[in-house]
C-alpha positions in Angstrom: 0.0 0.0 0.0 1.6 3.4 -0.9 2.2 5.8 1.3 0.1 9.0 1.0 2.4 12.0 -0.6 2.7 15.0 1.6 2.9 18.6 -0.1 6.7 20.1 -0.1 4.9 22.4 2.4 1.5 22.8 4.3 0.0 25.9 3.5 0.1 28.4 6.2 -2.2 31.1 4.5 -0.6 34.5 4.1 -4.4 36.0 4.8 -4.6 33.9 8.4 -1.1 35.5 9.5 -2.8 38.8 8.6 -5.8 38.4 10.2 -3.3 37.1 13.4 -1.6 40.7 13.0 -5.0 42.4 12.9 -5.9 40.7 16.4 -2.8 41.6 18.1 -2.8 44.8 16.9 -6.6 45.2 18.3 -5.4 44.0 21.9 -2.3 46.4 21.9 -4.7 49.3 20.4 -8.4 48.9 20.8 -10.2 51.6 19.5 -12.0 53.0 22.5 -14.5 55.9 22.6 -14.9 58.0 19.3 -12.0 55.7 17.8 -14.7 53.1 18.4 -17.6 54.4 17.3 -15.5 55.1 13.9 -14.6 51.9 13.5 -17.8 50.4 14.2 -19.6 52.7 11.7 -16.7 51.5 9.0 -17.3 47.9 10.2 -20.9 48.4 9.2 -19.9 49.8 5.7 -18.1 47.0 5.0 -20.1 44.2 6.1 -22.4 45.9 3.6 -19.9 46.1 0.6 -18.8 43.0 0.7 -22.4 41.1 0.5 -23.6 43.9 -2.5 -20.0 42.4 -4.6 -21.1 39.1 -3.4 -24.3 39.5 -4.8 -23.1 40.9 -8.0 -20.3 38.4 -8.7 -22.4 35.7 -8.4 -23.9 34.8 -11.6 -27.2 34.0 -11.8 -27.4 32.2 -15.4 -24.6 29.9 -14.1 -26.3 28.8 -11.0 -29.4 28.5 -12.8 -27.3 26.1 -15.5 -25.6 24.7 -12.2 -29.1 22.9 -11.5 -29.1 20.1 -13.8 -26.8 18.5 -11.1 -29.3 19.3 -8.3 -28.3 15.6 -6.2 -24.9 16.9 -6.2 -25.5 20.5 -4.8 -28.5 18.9 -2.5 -26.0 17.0 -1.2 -23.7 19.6 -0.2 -26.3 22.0 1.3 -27.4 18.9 3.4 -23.6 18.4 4.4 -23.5 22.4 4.9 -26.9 23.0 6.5 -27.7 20.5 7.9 -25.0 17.6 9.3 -23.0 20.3 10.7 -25.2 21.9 12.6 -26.2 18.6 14.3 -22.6 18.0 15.1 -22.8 21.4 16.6 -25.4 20.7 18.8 -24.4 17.5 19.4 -20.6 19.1 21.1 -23.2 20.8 23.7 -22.5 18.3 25.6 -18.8 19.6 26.5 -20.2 22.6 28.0 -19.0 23.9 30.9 -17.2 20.7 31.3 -14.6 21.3 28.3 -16.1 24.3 26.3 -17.2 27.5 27.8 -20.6 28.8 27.0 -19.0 31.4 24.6 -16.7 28.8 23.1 -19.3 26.8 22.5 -21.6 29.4 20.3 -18.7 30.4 18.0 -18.1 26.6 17.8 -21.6 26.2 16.4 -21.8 29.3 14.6 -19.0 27.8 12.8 -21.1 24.5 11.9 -24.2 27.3 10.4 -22.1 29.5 8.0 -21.6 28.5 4.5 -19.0 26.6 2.3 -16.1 27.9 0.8 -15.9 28.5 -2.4 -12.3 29.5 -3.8 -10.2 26.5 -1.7 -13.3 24.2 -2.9 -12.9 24.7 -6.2 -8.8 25.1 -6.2 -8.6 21.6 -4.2 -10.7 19.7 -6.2 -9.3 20.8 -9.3 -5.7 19.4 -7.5 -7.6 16.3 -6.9 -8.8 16.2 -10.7 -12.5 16.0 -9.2 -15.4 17.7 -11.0 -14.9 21.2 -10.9 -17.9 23.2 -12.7 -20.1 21.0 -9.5 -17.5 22.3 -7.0 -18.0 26.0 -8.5 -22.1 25.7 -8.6 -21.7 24.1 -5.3 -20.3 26.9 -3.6 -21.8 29.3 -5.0 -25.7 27.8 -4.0 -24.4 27.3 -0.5 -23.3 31.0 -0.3 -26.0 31.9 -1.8 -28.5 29.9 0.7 -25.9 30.9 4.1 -27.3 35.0 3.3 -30.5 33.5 4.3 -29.7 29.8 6.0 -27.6 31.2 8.5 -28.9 34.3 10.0 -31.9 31.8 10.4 -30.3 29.1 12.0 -28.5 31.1 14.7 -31.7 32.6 15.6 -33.2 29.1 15.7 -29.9 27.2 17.5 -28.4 29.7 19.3 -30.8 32.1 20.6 -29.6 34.5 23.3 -26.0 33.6 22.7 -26.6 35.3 19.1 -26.3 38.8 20.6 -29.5 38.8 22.2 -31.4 37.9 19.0 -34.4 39.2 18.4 -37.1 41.0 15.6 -34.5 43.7 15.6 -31.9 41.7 14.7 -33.7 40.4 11.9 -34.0 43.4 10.5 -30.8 44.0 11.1 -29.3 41.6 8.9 -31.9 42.0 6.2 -30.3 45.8 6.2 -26.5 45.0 6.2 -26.5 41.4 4.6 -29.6 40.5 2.1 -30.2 44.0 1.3 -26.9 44.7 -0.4 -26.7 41.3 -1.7 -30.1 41.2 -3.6 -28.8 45.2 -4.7 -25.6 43.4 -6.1 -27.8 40.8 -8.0 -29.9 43.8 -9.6 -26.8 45.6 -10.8 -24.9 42.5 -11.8 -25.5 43.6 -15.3 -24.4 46.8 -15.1 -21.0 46.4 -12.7 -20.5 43.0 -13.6 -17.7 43.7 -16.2 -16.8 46.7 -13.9 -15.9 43.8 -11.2 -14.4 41.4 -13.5 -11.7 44.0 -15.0 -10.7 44.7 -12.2 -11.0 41.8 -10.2 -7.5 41.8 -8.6 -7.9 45.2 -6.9 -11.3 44.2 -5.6 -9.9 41.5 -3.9 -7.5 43.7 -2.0 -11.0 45.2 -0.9 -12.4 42.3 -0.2 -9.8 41.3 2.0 -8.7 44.8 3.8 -13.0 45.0 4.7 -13.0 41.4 6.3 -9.7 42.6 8.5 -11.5 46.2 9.2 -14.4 44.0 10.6 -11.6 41.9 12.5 -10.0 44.6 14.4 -13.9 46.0 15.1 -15.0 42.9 16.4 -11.6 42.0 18.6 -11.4 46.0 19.6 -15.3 45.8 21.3 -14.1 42.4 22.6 -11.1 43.8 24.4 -13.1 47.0 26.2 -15.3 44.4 27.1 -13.2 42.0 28.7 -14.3 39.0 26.9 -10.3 37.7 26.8 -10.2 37.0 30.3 -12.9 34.2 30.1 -10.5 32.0 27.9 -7.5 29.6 28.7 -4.9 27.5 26.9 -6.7 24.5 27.9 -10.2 25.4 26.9 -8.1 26.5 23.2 -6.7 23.4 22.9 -9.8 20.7 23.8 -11.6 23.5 21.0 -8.9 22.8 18.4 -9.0 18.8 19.0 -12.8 19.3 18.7 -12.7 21.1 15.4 -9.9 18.2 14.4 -12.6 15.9 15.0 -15.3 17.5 13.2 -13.4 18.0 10.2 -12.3 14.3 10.0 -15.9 13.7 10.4 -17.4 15.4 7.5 -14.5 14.5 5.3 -15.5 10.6 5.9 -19.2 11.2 5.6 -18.8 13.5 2.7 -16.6 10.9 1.0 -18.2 7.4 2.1 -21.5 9.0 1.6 -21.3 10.4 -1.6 -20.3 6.6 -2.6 -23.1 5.0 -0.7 -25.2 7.4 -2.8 -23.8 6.4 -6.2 -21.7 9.2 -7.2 -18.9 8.8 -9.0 -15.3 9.6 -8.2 -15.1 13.0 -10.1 -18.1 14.5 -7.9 -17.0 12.8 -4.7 -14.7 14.8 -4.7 -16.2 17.8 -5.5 -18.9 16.4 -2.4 -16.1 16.3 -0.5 -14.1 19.1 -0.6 -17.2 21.6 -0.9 -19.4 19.8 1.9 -16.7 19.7 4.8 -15.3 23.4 4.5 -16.7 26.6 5.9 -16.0 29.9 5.1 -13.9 32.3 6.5 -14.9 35.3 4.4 -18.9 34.7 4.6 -18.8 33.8 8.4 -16.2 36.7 9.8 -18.8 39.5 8.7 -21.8 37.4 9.6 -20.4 36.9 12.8 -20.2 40.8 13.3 -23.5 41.3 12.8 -24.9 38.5 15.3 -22.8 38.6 17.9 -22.0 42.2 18.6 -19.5 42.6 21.1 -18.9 39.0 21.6 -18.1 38.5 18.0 -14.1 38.3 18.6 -14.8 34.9 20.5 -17.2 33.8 18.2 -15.1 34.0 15.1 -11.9 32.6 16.9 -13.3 28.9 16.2 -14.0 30.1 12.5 -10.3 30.8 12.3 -9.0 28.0 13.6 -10.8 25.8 11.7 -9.9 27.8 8.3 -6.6 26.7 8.9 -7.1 23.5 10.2 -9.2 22.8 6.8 -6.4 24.2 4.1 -3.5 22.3 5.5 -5.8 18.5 5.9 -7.3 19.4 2.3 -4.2 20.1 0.8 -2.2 16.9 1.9 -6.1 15.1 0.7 -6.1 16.5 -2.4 -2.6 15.4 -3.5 -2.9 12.2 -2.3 -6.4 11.9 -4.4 -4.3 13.6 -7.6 -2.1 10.3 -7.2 -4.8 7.6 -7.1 -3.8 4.9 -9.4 -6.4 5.0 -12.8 -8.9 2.4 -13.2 -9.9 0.9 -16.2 -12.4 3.0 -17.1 -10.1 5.9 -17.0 -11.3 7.0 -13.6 -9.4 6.8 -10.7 -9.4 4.6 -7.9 -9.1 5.0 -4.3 -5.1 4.6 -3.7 -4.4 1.3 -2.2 -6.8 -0.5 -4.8 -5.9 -2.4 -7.8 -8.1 -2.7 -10.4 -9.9 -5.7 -11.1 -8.7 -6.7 -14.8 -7.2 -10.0 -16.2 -3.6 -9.5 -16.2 -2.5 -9.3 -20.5 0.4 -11.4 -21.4 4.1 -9.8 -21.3 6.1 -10.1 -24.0 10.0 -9.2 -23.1 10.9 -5.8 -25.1 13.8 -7.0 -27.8 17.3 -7.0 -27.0 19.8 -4.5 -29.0 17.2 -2.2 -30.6 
């Protein structure tokens, strides 16, 4: 049996270390008082940005082509939406034991927020799995998490969502669907705007999500949310979030066989039903947690990371599964099932 081929390096992600820089620099220098108030009312302009270019990147004659392979994205969304979240509730059981209370929420706030869709599709195309399902796929379950998620934390995690309420609702129908369904309406007139220039927006996309950051980690700092966590509690959250990933990545992959795929969309299953976004979630979590949003996003980051260094060393090792002989690949380790052909030696001295 071969052994599985590990990448050169595992990749620590350049935007992870940053968003590590933007928290330490919010516990040196919070903003406090009008610094605060600034940087709350620029939070709130970008939360709103970013959905109105999410809404208007998102194409809506490609998702609509995307549904001809509606098992595969059902399949996802009911990886996404709805085995996650019972694995979140099902980790209440380590509270206060294990997990503190806030712990605990951002732990299943991760398990509500929607899939990734850039490391989907760049893993499974490394894996040589079916990439135009792992785009669609992403894009229905971001799509769905402007809506899904909002919904669920009001339905899961109740008080713990910043005192949810009617008002926060309308809140996120405001700063989240508002500018996303806006985005969708001007998609035809921005759209080539946004893909000209779609290096520089990234920069924006990026710089918003770490304004948000230092927000969120600044109001957590004035209000002493820090002092509630220990090493110990981090590292029984980390082996917990080990866990869960392993978790999905078996059921996505098992189950997607049990189900009759073939190898080319298990992947795709795979690798967009067992991730969660970082750039969906961090804004999100803003707006439904309020103050307490720096500890409810530090599981989010953690697992990030914990999902790009596991996928990568996955994907490689399904890039090198020996071919079958239908051309597909087989799970390493198996031989196909063919009648050896006679061999003939090659001839000597030619």
């Amino acid at each position: 049996m071969r052994r599985p081929r590990l990448p050169a390096r595992l990749p620590l992600d350049p935007y992870v270390l940053a968003l590590l820089a933007t928290v330490g620099l919010a516990a040196l220098l919070p903003a406090r008082g009008a610094a605060a108030a600034v940087a709350d009312g620029a939070s709130t302009a970008a939360v709103a940005l970013l959905f109105f270019l999410y809404g208007a990147r998102l194409s809506t004659r490609e998702a609509l082509d995307g549904l001809r392979h509606w098992r595969l994205h059902l399949t996802v969304l009911a990886c996404t939406f709805l085995l996650f979240p019972a694995l979140g509730l099902a980790a209440r059981v380590l509270v206060p034991t294990l997990l503190t209370q806030p712990l605990y929420n951002g732990l299943l706030f991760l398990c509500l927020v929607p899939s990734t869709v850039q490391s989907s599709i760049a893993f499974t195309s490394i894996a040589r799995g079916n990439v135009p399902a792992a785009i669609c796929a992403g894009s229905f379950s971001s799509l769905a998490g402007v809506v899904l998620t909002p919904l669920l934390a009001g339905a899961l995690l109740g008080g713990g969502a910043g005192g949810f309420s009617p008002d926060s609702l309308l809140k996120i129908a405001v700063q989240l669907l508002l500018p996303f369904l806006l985005g969708q309406l001007l998609r035809g007139r921005v759209g080539g705007f946004l893909t000209r220039h779609k290096p520089v927006l990234g920069y924006v996309d990026r710089g918003s999500i770490l304004l948000v950051v230092y927000a969120a980690f600044s109001a957590g700092m004035a209000a002493g949310v820090w002092h509630r966590v220990s090493l110990p509690r981090l590292g029984v959250l980390m082996a917990v979030e080990a866990v869960l990933l392993a978790v999905m990545l078996l059921v996505t992959w098992y189950g997607a066989a049990r189900l009759g795929f073939g190898r080319e969309d298990r992947i795709a299953i795979q690798f967009a039903g067992s991730k969660k976004s970082l750039a969906a979630g961090l804004p999100m979590a803003s707006v439904l947690f309020g103050a307490q949003a720096s500890l409810a996003v530090l599981p989010l980051m953690l697992f990030h990371q914990t999902q790009l260094m596991v996928c990568a060393v996955l994907a490689r090792r399904r890039a090198g599964d020996p071919p079958a002989p239908d051309g597909t690949q087989l799970p390493a380790g198996r031989v196909a099932e063919v009648s050896p052909r006679p061999q003939h030696p090659a001839p000597q001295g030619r």
